[in-house]
Backbone as CSV, one residue per row, in Angstrom:
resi,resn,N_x,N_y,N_z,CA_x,CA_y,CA_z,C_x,C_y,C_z
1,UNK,50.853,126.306,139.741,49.478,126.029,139.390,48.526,126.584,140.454
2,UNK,48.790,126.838,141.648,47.995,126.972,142.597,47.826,128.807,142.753
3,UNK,49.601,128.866,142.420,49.323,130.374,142.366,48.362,130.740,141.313
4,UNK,47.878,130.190,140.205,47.410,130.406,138.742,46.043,130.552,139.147
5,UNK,45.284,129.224,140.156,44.278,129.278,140.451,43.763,130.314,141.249
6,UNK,44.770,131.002,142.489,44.611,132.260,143.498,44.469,133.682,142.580
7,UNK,45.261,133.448,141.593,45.210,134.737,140.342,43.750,134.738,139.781
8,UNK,43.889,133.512,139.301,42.298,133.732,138.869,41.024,133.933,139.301
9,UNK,40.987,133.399,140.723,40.250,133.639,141.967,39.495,135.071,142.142
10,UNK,41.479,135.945,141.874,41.267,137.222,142.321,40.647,137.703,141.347
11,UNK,40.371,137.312,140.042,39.914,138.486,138.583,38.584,138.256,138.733
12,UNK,38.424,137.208,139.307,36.670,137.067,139.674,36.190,137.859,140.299
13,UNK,36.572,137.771,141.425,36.530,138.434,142.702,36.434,139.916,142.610
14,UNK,36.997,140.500,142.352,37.688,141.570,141.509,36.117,142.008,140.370
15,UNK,35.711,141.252,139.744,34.758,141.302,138.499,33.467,141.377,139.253
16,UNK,33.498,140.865,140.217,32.178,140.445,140.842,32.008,141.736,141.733
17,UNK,33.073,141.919,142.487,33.072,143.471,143.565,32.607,144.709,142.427
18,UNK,33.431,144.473,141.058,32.725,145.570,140.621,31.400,146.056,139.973
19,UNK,30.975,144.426,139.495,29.772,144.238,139.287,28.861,145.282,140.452
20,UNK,29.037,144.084,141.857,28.351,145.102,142.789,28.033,146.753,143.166
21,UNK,29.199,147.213,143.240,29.539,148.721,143.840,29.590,149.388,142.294
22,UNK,29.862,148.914,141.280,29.167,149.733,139.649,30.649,150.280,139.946
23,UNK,31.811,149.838,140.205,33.363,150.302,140.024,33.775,150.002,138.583
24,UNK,33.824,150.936,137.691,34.396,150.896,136.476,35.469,150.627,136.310
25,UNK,36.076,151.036,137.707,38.110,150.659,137.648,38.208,149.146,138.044
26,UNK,37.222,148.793,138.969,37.658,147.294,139.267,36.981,146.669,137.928
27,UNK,36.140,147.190,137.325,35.807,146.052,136.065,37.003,146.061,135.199
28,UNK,37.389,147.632,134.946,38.214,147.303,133.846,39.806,146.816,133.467
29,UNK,39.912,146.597,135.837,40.964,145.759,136.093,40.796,144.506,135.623
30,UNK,39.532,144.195,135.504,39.398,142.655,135.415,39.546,142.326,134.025
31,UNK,39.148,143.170,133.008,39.249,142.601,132.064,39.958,142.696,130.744
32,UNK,40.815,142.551,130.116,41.674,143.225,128.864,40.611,144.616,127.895
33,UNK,42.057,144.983,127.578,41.554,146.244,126.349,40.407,145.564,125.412
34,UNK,40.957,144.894,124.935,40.547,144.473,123.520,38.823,143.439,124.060
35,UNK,38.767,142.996,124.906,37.681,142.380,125.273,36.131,142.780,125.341
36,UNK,35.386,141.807,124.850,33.812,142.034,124.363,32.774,141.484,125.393
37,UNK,31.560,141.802,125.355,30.446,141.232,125.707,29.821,140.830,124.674
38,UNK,29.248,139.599,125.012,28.199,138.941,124.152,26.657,138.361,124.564
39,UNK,26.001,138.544,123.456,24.766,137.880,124.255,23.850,137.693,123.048
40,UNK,22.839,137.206,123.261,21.692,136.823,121.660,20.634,137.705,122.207
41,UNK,20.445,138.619,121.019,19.275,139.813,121.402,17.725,138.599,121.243
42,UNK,17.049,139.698,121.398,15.617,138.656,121.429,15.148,138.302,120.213
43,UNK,15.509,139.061,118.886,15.269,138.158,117.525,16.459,137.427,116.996
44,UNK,17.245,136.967,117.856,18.404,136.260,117.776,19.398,136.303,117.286
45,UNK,19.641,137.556,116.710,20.772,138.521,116.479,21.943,138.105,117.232
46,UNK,23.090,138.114,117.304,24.224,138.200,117.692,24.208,139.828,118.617
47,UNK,24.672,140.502,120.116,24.873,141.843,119.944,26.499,141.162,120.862
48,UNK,27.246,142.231,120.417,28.228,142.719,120.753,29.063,143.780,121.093
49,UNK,29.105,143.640,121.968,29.404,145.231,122.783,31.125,145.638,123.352
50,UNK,31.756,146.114,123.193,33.171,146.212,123.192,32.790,146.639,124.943
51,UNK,34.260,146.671,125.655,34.154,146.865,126.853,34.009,148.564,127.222
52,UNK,34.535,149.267,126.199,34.436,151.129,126.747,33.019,151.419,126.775
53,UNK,32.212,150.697,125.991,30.852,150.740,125.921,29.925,150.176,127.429
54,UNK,30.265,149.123,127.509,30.024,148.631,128.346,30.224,149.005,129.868
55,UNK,31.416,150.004,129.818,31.974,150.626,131.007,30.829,151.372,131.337
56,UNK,30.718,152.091,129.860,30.152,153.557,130.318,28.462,153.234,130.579
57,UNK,28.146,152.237,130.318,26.125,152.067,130.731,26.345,151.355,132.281
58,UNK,27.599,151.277,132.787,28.127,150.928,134.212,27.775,152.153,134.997
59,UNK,29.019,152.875,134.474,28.868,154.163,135.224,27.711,154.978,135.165
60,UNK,26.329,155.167,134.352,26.350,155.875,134.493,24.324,155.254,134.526
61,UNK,24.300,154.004,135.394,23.899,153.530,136.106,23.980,153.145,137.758
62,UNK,22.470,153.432,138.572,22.737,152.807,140.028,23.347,152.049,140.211
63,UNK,24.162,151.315,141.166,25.026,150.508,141.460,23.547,149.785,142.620
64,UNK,23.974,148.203,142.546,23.448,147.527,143.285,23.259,147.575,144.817
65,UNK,25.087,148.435,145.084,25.193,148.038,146.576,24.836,150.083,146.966
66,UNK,24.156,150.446,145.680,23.581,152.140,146.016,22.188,151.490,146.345
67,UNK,21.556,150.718,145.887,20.135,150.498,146.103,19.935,149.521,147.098
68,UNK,20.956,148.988,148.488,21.589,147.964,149.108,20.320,146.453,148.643
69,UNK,20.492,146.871,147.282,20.213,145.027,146.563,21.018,143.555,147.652
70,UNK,20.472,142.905,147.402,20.817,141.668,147.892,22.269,141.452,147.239
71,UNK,23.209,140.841,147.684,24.150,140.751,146.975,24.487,138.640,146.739
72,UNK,24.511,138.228,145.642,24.746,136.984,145.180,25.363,137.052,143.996
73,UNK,26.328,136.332,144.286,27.461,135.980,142.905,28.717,134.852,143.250
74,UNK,28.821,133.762,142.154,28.947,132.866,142.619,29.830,132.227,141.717
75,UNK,31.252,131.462,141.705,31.344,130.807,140.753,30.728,129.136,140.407
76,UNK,30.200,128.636,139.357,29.366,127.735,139.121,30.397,126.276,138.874
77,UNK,31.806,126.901,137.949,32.506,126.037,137.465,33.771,126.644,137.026
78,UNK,34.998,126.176,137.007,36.292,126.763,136.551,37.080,125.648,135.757
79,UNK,37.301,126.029,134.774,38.031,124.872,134.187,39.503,125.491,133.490
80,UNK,40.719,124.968,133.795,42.037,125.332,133.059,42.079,124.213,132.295
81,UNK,42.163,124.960,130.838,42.507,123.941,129.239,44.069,123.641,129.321
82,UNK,44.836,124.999,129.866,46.502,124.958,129.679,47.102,125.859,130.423
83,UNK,48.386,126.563,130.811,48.709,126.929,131.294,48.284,128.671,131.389
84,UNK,47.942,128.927,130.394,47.423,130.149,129.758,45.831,130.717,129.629
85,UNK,45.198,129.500,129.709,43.684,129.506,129.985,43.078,129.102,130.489
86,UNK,41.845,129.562,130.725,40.493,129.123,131.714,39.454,129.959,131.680
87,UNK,38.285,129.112,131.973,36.701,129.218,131.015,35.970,129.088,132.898
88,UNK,35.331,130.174,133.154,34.656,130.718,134.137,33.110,130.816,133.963
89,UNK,32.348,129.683,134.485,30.622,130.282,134.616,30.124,130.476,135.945
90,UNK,29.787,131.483,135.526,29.149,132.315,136.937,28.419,132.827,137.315
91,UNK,27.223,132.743,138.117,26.287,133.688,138.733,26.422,134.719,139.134
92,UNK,25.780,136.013,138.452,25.733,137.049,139.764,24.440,137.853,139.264
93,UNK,23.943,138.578,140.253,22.184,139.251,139.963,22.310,140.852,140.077
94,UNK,21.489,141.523,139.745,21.223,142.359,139.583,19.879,142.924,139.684
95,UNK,18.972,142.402,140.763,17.614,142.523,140.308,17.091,143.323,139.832
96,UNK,16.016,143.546,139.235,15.724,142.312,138.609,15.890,141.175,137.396
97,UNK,17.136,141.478,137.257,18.306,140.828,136.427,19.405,139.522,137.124
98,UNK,18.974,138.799,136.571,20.044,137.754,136.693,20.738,136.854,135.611
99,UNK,21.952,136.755,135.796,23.208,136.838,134.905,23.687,135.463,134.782
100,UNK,24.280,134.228,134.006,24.723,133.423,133.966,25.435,134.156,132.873
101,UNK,27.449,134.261,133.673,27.885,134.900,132.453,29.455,133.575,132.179
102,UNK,29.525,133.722,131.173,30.832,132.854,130.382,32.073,133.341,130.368
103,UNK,32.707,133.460,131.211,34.334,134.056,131.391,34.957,133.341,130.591
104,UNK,36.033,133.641,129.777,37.148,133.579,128.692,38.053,134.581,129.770
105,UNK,39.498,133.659,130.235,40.275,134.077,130.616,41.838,133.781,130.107
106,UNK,42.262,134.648,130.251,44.097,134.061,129.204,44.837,135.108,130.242
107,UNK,46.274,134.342,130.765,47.484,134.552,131.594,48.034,135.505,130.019
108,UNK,48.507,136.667,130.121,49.136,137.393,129.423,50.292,138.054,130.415
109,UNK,51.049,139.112,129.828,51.441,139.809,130.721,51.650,140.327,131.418
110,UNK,50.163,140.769,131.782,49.815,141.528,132.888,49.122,140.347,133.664
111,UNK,49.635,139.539,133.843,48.181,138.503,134.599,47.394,138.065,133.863
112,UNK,46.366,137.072,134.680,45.468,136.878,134.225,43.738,138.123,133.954
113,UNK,43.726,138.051,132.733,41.960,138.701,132.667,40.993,138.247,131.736
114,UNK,39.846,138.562,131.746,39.183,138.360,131.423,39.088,138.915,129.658
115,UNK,39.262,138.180,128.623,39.223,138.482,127.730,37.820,138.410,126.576
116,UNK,37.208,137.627,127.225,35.662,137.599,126.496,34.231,137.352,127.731
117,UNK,32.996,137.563,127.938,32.239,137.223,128.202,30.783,137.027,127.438
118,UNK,30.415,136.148,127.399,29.199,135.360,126.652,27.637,135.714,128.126
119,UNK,27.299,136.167,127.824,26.073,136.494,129.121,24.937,135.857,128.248
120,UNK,23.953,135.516,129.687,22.547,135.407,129.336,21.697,136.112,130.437
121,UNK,20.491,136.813,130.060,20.110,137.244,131.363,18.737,136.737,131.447
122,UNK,18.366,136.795,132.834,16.687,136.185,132.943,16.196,137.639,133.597
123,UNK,15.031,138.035,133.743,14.673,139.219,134.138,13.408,138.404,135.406
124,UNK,13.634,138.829,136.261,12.099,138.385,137.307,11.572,139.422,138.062
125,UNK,10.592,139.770,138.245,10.021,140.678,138.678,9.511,139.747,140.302
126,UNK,9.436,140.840,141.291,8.555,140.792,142.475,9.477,139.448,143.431
């Protein structure tokens, strides 16, 4: 169990470094093939974004720690349902973007990753 918790530790960790430095390889260590982003557009639409998509408005965007942004990211809460899962909320910014995002994680074969995220973002200026 403890190792389970250090595994999962690391996919954060791992998610969050790439967040920062805009590493497409550490994101897409972190998170399965098949895995989505989610979020409610502003007329309350559902959008959903598969992760190759998501890679690529990564890459081919500044990276935070290119513009030496402040760096904050944080986990808020971790909860294991079973041996196989656990539900991750977490801070991390982007100014002028900031992120409260919903980790969906499942122990598969390869480890643990990140198989869904649910985001919300706040935008603040100045």
């Amino acid at each position: 169990m403890a190792d389970d918790l250090k595994a999962i530790e690391e996919v954060l960790q791992t998610y969050f470094d790439g967040l920062y430095e805009g590493s497409t390889e550490k994101l897409a260590a972190a998170f399965h093939d098949s895995a989505d982003l989610r979020s409610v557009n502003a007329d309350g639409s559902l959008a959903v974004l598969p992760k190759a998509a998501w890679l690529e408005g990564v890459r081919n965007r500044p990276s935070a720690a290119s513009r030496n942004l402040l760096r904050r990211d944080f986990v808020i809460s971790l909860d294991r349902s079973s041996s196989t899962t656990a539900f991750a909320k977490v801070n991390c910014q982007i100014p002028p973007r900031y992120f409260t995002d919903y980790l969906v994680l499942a122990k598969l074969q390869g480890g643990w990753k990140i198989v869904s995220k649910t985001f919300h973002t706040d935008t603040r200026e100045g």
